[in-house]
Residue frames relative to the residue before (quaternion, step in Angstrom):
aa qw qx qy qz dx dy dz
X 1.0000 0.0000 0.0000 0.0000 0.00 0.00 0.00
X 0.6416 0.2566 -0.2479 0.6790 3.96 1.07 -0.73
X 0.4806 0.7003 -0.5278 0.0036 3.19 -0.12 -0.04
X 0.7680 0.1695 0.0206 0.6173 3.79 0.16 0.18
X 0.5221 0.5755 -0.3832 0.4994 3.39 1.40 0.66
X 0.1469 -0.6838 0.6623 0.2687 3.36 -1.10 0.61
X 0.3266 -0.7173 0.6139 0.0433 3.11 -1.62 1.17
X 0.2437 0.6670 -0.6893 -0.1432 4.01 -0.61 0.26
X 0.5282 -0.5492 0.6380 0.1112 2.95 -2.52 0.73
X 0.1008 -0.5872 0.7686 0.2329 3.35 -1.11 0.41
X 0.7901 0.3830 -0.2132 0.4285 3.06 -1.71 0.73
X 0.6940 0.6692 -0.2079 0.1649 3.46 1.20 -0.44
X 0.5022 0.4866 -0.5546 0.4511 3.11 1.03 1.43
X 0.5709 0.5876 -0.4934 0.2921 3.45 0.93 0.60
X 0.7624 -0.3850 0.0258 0.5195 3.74 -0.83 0.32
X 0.6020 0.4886 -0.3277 0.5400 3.95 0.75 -1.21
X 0.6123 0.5544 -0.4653 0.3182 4.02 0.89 -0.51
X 0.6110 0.6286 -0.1675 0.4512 3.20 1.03 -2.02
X 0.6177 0.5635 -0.3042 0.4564 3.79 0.62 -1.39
X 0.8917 0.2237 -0.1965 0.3408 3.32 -0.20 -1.25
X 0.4713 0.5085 -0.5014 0.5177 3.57 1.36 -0.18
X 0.5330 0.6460 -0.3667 0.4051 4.15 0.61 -0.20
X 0.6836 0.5642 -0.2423 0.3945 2.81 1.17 -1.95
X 0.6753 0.6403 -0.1043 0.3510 2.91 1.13 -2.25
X 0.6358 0.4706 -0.2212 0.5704 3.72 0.87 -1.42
X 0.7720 0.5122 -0.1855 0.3275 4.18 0.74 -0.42
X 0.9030 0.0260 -0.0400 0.4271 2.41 1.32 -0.98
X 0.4739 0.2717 -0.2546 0.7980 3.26 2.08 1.18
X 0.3759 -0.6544 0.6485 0.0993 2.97 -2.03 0.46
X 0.2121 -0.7359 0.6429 -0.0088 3.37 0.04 1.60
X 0.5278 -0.6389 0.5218 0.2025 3.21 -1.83 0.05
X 0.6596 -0.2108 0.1121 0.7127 2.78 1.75 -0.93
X 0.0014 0.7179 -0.6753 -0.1690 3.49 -1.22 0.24
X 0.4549 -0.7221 0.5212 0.0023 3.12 -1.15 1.17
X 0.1659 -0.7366 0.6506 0.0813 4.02 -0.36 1.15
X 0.1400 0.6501 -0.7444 -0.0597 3.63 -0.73 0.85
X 0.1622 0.7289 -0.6175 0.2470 3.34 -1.10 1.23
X 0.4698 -0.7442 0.3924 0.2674 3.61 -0.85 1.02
X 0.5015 0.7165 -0.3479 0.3378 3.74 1.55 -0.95
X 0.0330 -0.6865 0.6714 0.2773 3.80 -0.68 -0.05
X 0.6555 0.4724 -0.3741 0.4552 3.42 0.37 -0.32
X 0.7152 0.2238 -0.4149 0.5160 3.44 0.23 -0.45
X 0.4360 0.5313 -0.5605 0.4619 4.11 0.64 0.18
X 0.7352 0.4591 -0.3311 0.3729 3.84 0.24 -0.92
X 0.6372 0.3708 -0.3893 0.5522 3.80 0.73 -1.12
X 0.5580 0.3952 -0.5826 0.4394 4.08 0.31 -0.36
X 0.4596 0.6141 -0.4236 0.4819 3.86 0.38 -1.23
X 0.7827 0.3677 -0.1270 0.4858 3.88 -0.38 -1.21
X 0.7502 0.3665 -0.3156 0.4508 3.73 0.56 -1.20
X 0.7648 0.3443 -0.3518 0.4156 3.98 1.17 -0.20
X 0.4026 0.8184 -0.4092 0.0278 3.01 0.98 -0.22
X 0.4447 0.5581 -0.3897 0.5821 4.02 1.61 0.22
X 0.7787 0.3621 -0.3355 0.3872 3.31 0.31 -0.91
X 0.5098 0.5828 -0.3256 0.5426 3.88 1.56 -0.75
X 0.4660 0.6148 -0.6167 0.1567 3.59 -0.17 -0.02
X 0.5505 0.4895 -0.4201 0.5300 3.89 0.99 0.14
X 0.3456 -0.7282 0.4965 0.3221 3.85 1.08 -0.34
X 0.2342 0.8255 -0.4904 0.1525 3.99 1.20 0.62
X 0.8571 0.1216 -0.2482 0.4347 3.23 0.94 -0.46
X 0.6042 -0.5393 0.5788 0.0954 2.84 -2.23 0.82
X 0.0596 0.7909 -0.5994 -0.1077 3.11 -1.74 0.46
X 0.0889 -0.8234 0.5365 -0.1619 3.37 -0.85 1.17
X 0.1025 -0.7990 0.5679 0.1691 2.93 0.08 1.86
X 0.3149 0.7140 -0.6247 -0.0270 3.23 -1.77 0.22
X 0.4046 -0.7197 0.4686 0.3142 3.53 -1.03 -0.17
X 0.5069 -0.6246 0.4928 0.3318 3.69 -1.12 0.33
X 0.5249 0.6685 -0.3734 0.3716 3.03 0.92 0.36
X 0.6563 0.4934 -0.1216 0.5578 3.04 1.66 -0.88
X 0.0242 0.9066 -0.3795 -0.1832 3.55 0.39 0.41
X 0.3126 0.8024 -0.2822 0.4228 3.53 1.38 0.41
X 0.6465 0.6313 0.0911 0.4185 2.54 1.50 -1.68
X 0.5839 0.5217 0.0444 0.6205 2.87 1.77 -1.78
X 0.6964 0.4059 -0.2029 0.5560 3.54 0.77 -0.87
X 0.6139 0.4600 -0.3887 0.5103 3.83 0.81 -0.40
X 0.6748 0.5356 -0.3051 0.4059 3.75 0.77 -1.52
X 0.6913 0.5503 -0.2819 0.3739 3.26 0.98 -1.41
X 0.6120 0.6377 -0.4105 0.2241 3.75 0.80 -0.03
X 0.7709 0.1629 -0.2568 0.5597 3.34 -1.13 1.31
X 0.6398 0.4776 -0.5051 0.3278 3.47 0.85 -0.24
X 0.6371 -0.4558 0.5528 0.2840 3.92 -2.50 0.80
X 0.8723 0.0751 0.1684 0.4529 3.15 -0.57 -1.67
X 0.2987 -0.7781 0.5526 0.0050 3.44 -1.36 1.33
X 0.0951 -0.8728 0.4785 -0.0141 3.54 -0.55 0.72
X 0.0653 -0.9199 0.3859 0.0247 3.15 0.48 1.21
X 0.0152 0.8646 -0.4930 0.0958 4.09 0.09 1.31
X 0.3432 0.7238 -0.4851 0.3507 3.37 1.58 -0.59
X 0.6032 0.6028 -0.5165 0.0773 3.49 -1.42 0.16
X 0.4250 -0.6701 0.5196 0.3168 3.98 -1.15 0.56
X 0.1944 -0.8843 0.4155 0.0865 3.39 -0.01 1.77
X 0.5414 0.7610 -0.2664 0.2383 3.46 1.54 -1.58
X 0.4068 -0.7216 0.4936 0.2649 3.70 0.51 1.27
X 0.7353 0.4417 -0.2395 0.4549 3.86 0.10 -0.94
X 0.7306 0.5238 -0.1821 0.3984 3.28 0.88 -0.76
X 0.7440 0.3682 -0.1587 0.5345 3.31 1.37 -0.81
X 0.5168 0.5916 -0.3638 0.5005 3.34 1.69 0.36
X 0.6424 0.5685 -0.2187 0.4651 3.25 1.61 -1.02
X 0.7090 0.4264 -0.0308 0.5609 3.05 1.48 -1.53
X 0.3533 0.8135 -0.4505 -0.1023 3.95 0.67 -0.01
X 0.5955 0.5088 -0.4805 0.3945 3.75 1.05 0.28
X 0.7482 0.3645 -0.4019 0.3817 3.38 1.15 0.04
X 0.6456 0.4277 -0.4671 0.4267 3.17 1.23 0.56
X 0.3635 0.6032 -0.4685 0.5335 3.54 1.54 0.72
X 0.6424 0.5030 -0.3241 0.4789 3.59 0.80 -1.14
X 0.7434 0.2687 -0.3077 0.5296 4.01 0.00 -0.98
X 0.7564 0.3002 -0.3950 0.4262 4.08 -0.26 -1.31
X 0.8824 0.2204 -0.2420 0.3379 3.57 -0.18 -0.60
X 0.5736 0.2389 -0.4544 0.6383 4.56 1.01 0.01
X 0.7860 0.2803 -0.4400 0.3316 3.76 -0.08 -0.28
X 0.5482 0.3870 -0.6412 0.3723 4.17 0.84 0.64
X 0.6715 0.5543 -0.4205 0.2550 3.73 1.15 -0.38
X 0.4907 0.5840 -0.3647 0.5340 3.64 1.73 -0.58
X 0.5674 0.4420 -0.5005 0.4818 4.05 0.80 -0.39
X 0.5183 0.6910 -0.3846 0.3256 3.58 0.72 -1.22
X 0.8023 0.4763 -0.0349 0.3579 2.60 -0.05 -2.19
X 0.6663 0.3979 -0.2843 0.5630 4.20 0.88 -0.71
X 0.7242 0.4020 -0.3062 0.4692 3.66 0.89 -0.51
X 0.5377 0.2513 -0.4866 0.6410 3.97 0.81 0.32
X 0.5122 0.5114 -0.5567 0.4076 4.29 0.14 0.14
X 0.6841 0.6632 -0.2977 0.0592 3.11 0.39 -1.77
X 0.2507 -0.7026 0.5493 0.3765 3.38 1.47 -1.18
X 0.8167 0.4027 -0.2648 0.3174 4.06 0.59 -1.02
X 0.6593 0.5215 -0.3154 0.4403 3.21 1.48 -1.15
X 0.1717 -0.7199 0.6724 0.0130 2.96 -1.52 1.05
X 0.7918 0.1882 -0.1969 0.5466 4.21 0.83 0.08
X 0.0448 -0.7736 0.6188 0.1288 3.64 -0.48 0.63
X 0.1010 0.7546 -0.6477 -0.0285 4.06 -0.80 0.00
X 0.2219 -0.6706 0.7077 0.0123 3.33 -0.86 1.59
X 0.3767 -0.6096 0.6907 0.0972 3.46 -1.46 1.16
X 0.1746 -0.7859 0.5676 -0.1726 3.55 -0.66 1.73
X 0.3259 -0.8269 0.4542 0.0613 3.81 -0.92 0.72
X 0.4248 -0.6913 0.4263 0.3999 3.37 -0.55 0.44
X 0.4085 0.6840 -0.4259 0.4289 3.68 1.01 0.37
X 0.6826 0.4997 -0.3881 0.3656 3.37 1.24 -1.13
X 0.6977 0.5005 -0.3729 0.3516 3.64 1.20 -0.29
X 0.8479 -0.0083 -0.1580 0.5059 3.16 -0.99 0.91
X 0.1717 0.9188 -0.3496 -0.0633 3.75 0.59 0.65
X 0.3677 -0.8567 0.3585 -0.0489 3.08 -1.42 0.57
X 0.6072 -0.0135 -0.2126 0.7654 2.84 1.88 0.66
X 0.6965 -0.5788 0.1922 0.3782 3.49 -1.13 0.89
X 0.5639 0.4745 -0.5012 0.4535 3.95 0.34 -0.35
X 0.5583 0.5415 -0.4443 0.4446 3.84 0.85 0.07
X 0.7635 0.3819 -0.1724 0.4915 3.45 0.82 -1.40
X 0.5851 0.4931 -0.3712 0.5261 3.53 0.89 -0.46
X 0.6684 0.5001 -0.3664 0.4110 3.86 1.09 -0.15
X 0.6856 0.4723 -0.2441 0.4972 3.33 1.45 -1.19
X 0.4937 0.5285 -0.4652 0.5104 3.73 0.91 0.07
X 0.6789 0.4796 -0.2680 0.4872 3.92 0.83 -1.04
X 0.5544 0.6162 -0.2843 0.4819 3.30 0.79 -0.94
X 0.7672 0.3350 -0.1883 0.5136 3.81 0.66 -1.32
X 0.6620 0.4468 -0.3638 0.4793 3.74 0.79 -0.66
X 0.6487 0.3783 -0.5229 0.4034 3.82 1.02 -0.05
X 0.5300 0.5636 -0.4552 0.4407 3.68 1.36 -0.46
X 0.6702 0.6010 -0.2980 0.3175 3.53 0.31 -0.66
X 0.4877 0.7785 -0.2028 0.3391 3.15 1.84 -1.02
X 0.6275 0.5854 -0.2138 0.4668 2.73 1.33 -1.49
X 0.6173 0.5092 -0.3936 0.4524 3.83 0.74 -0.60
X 0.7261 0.4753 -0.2616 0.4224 3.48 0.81 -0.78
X 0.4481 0.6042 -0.5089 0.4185 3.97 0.79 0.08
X 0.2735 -0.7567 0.5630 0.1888 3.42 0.05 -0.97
X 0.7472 -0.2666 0.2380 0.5603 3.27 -0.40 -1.63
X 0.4574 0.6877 -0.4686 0.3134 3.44 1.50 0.37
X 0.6906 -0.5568 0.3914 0.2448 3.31 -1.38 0.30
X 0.4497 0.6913 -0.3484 0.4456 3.39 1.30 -0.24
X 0.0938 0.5395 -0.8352 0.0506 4.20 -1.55 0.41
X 0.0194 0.6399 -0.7580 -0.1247 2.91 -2.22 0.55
X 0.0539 0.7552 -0.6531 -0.0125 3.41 -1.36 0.91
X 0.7132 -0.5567 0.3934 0.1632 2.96 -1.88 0.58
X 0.0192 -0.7502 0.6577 0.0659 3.70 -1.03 0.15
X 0.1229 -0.8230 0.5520 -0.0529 3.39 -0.63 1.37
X 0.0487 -0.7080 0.6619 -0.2415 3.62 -0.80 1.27
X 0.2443 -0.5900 0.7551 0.1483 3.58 -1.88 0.49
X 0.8338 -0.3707 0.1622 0.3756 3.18 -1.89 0.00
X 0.4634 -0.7114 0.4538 0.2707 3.68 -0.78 0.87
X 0.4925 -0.6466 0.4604 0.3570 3.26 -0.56 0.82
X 0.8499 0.1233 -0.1950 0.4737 3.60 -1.18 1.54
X 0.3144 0.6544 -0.4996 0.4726 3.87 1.54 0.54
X 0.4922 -0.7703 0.3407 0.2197 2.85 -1.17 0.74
X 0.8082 0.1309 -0.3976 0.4143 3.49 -0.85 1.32
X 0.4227 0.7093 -0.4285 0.3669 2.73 1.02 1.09
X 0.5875 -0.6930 -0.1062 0.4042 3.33 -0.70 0.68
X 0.3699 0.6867 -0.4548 0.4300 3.72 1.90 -0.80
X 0.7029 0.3790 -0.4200 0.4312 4.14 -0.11 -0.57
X 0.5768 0.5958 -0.4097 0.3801 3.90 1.22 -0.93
X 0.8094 0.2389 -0.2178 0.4902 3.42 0.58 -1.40
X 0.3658 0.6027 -0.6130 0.3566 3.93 0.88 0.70
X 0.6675 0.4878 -0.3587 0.4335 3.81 0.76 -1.33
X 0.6479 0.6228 -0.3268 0.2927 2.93 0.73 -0.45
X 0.4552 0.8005 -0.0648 0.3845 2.74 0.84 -1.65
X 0.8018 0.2499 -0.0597 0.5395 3.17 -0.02 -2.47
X 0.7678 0.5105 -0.2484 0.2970 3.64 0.37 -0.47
X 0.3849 -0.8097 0.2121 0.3889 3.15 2.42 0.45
X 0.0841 0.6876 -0.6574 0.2965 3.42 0.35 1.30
X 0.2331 -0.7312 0.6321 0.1067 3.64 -1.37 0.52
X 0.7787 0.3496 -0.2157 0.4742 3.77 1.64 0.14
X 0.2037 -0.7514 0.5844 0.2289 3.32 -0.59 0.52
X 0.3494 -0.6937 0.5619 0.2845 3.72 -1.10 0.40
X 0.1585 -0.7848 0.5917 0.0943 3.50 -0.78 0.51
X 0.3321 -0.6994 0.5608 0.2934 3.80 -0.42 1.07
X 0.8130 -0.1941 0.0305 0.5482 4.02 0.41 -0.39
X 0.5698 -0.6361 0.4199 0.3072 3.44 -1.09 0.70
X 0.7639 0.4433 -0.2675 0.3851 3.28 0.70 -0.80
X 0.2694 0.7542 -0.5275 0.2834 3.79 2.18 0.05
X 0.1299 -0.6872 0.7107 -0.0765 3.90 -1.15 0.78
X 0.1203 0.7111 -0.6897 0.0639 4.17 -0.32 0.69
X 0.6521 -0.3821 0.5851 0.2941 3.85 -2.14 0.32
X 0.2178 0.5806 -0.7581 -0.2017 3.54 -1.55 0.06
X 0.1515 -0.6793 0.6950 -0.1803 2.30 -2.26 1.41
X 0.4504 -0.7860 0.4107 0.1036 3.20 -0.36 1.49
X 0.5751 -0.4034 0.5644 0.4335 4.44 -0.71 0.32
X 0.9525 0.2353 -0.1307 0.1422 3.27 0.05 -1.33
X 0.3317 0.7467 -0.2323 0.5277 2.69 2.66 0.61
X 0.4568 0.5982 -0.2531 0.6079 3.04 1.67 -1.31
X 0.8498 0.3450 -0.1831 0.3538 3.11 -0.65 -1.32
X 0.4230 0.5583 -0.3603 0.6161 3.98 1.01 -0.02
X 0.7194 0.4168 -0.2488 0.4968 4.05 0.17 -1.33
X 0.7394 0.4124 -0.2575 0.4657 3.75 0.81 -0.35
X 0.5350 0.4394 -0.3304 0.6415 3.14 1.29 -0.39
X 0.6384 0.4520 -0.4912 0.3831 3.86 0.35 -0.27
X 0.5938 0.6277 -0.2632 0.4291 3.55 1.51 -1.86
X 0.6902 0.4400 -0.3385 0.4642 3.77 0.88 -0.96
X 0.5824 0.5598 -0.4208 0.4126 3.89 1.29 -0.93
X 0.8516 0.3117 -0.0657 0.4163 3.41 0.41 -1.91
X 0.5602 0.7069 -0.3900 0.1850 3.66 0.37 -0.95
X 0.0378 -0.8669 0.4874 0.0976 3.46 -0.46 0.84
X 0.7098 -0.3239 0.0768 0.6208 3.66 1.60 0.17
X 0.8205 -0.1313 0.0956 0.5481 3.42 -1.44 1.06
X 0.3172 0.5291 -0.7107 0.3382 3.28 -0.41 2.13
X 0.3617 -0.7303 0.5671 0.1190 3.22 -1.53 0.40
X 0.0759 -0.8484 0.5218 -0.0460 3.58 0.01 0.90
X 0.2293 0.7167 -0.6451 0.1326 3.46 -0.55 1.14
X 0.6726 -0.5926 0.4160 0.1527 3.44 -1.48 1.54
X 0.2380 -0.7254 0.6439 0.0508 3.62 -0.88 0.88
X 0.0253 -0.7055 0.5685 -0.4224 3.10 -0.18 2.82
X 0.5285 -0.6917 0.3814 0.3111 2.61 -1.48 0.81
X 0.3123 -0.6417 0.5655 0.4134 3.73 -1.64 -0.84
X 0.1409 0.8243 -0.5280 -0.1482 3.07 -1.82 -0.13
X 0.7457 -0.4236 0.3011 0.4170 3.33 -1.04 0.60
X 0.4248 -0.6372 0.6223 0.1623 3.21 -0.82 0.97
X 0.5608 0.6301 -0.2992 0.4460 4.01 1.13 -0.86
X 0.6507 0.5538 -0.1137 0.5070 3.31 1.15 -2.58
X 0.5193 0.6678 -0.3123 0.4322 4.00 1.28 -0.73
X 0.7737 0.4326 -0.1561 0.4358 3.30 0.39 -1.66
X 0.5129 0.5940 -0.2932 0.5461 3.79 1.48 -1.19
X 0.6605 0.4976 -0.2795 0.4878 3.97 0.42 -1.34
X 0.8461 0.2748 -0.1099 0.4434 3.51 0.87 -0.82
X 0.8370 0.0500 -0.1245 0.5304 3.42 0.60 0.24
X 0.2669 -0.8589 0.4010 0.1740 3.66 1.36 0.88
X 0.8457 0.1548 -0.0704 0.5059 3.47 -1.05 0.67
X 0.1714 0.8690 -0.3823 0.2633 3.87 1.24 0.52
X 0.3355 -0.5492 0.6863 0.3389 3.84 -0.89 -0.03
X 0.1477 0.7093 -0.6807 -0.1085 3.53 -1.26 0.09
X 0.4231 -0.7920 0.4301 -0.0937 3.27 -0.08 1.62
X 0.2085 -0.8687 0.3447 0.2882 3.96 0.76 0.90
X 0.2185 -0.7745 0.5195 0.2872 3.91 0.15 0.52
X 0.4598 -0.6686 0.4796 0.3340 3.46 0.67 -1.56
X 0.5982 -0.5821 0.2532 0.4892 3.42 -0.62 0.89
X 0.3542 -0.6539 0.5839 0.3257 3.61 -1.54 0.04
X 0.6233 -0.5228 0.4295 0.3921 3.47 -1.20 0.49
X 0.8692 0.2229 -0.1880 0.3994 3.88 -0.53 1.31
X 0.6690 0.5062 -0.2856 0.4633 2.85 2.00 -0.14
X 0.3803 -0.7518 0.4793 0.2458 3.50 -1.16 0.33
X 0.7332 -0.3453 0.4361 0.3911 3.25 -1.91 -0.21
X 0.7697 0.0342 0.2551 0.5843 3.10 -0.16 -1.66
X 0.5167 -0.6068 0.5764 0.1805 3.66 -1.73 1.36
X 0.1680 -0.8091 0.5632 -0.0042 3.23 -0.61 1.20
X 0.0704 -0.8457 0.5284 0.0269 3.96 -0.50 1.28
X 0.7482 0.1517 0.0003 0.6459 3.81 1.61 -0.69
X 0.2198 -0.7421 0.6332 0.0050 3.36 -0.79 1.27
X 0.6250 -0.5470 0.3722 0.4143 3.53 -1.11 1.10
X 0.6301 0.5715 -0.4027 0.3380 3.92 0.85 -1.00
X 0.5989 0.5405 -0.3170 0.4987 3.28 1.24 -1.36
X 0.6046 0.4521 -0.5227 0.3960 4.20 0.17 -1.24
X 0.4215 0.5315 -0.6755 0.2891 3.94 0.32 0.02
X 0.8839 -0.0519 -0.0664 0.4600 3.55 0.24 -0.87
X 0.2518 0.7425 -0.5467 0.2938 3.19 0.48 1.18
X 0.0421 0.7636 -0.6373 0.0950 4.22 -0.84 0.43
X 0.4822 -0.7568 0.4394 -0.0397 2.33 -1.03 1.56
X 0.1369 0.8279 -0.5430 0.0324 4.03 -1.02 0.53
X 0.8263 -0.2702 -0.0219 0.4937 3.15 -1.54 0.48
X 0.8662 0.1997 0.0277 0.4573 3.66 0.57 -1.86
X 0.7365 0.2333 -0.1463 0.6178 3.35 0.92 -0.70
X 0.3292 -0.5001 0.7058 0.3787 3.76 -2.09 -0.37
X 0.1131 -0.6760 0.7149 0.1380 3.56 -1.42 0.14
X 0.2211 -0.7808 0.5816 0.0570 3.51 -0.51 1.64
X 0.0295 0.9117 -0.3684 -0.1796 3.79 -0.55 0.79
X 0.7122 -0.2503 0.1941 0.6265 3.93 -1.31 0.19
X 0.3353 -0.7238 0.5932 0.1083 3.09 -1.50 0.10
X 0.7243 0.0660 -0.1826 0.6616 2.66 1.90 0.15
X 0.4337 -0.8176 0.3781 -0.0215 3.42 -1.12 1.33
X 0.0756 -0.9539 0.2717 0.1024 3.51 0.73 1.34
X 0.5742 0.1081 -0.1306 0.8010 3.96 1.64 0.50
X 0.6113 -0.4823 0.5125 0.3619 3.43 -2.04 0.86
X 0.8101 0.4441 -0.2169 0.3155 3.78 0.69 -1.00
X 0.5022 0.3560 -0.4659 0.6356 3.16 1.66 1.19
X 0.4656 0.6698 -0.5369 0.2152 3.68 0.56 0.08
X 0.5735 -0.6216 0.4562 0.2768 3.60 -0.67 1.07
X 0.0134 0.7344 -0.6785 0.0088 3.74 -1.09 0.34
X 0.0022 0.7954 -0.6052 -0.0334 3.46 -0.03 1.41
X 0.1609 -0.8123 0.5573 0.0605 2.91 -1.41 0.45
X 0.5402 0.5895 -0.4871 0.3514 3.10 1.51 0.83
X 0.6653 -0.4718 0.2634 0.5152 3.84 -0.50 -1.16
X 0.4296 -0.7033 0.4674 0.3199 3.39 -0.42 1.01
X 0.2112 -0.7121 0.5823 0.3305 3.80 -0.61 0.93
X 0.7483 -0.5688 0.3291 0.0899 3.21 -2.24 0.57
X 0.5206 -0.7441 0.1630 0.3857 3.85 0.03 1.45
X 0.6884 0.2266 -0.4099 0.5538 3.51 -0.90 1.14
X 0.4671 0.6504 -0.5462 0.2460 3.68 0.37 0.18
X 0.0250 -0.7571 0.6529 -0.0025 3.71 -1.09 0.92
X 0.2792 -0.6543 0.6889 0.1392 3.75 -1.32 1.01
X 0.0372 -0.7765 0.5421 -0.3190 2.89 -0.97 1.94
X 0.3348 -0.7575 0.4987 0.2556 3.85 -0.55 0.81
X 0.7125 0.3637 -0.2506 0.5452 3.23 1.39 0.43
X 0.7648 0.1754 -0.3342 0.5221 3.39 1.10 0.69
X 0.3291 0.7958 -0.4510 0.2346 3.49 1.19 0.87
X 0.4507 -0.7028 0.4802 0.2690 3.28 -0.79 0.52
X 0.6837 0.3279 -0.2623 0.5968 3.91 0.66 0.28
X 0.0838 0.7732 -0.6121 0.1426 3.28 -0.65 1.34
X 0.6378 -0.5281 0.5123 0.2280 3.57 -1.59 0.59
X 0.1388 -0.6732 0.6689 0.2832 3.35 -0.78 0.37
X 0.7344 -0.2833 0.4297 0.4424 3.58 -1.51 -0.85
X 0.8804 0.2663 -0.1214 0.3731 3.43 0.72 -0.90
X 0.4722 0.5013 -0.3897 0.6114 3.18 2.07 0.51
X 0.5302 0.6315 -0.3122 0.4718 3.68 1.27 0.14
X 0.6404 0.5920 -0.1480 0.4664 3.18 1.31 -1.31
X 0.6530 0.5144 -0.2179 0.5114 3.30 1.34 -1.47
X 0.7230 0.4350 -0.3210 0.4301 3.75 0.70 -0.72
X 0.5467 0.7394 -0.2736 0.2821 3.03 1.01 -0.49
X 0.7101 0.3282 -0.2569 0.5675 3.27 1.50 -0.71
X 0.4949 0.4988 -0.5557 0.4444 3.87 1.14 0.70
X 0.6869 0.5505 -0.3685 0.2989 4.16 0.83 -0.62
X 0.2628 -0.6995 0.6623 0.0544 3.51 -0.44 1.27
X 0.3559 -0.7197 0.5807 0.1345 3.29 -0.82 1.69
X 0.4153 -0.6739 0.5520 0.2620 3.63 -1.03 0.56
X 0.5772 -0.6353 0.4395 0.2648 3.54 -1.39 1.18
């Protein structure tokens, strides 16, 4: 599927960037993959951190921002397959900050949009999406579901070009940063004996980088326009978390944080209208269908009316000691 493709990332010195250029450089033979990213410094230690796996020189780097869409329109030459990762996640921050998190998640997914039906080359776009964007509750949620719909919409705007864009939806990778498994590590390492627990009854998804990064490779295999693909993982107690990690712990209720929820939230009962189910993943589609030769053709099992995918009504759950076991595959991010 990458083979002999050049790929570029937005966003792609952050963790899901780094990962899949790994994946990509391991286990295919891109032509090129392209880092568009504003950091120079975090462009150099990637520069330094691939430099075994680069010995073909495949990848590129190009700092810029989606904001800039000029920028976007230079990077975007000759390149296949778009990966959109750019975005100002930091809940607190984009509440504090909300025109600049209006400026990157929602003008800089439409300037990706907008350079990739220009481009003439791209032919697959896939915007990384959050489980925040559903039903949201503090603005990096709502500033996702607006992105989320302008890449569905996208699809109306190709025409007769060769180009689709769909979605991949995921929550917090297990061991991303500020999330919680790195929270109670500091902890942890710095000999605390308690973990704080914002609510007992908190329930989240694990999902692995390299689960993620599989679901995008499916979105780039199968997608035929403005789908939503989200992975069929387990849950677990946020409570059953702290126990896996520091056995026999206090957990001390703190209370909810401002923007944060109960339970991760990937399919809403409105959405199970067209949603369908398969082996590993759901695939939630358009609801609305803008030529016969984007019309979806599932071919899995349509799931059953009022159904919602929830870390708190899922049917596959973690125990403590299947928590424990995964634990020693998550490589905490620096």
């Amino acid at each position: 599927m990458l083979n002999d493709k050049t790929i570029l990332i937005t966003g792609g010195t952050g963790s899901f960037g780094k990962s899949f250029t790994r994946y990509a450089l391991t286990h295919y033979h891109p032509k090129k993959i392209i880092i568009y990213s504003r950091d120079e410094f975090k462009q150099f230690m990637m520069q330094n951190e691939f430099r075994e796996l680069n010995r073909e020189n495949q990848l590129r780097f190009f700092i810029g921002d989606v904001r800039d869409k000029d920028r976007l329109h230079r990077a975007l030459e000759g390149v296949d397959y778009v990966i959109h990762a750019a975005a100002l996640k930091q809940v607190p921050a984009c509440e504090y900050n909300p025109d600049e998190a209006i400026k990157t998640n929602i003008h800089g997914a439409q300037n990706v949009i907008d350079a990739s039906l220009e481009s003439g080359s791209v032919r697959k776009v896939v915007a990384l999406s959050t489980d925040k964007a559903v039903n949201p509750v503090n603005l990096y949620g709502g500033t996702k579901l607006v992105s989320d719909k302008l890449f569905i919409a996208a699809n109306a705007y190709a025409g007769s070009k060769d180009i689709c864009f769909s979605i991949v939806r995921y929550g917090n990778v297990a061991g991303s940063r500020g999330s919680v498994i790195p929270f109670f590590h500091n902890i942890i390492k710095n000999g605390g004996q308690e973990l704080p627990i914002t609510d007992y009854r908190m329930t989240r998804f694990w999902i692995s980088l390299t689960e993620g990064i599989e679901l995008v490779i499916k979105a780039l295999e199968e997608a035929k326009g403005g789908e939503t693909f989200i992975s069929k993982i387990p849950s677990f107690k946020v409570t059953d978390l702290a126990q896996a990690m520091l056995p026999g712990c206090q957990m001390p209720e703190v209370g909810i944080r401002e923007g944060e929820k109960l339970h991760e939230i990937m399919v809403t009962v409105e959405d199970s209208m067209t949603t369908w189910e398969y082996d590993k993943h759901f695939i939630v589609y358009p609801q609305m269908v803008w030529s016969e030769s984007r019309r979806p053709q599932p071919t899995g099992k349509k799931v059953a009316e009022g159904f919602a995918y929830s870390s708190g009504s899922n049917a596959d759950w973690l125990g403590v000691e299947q928590i424990r076991e995964l634990l020693k595959t998550v490589e905490l991010e620096k």
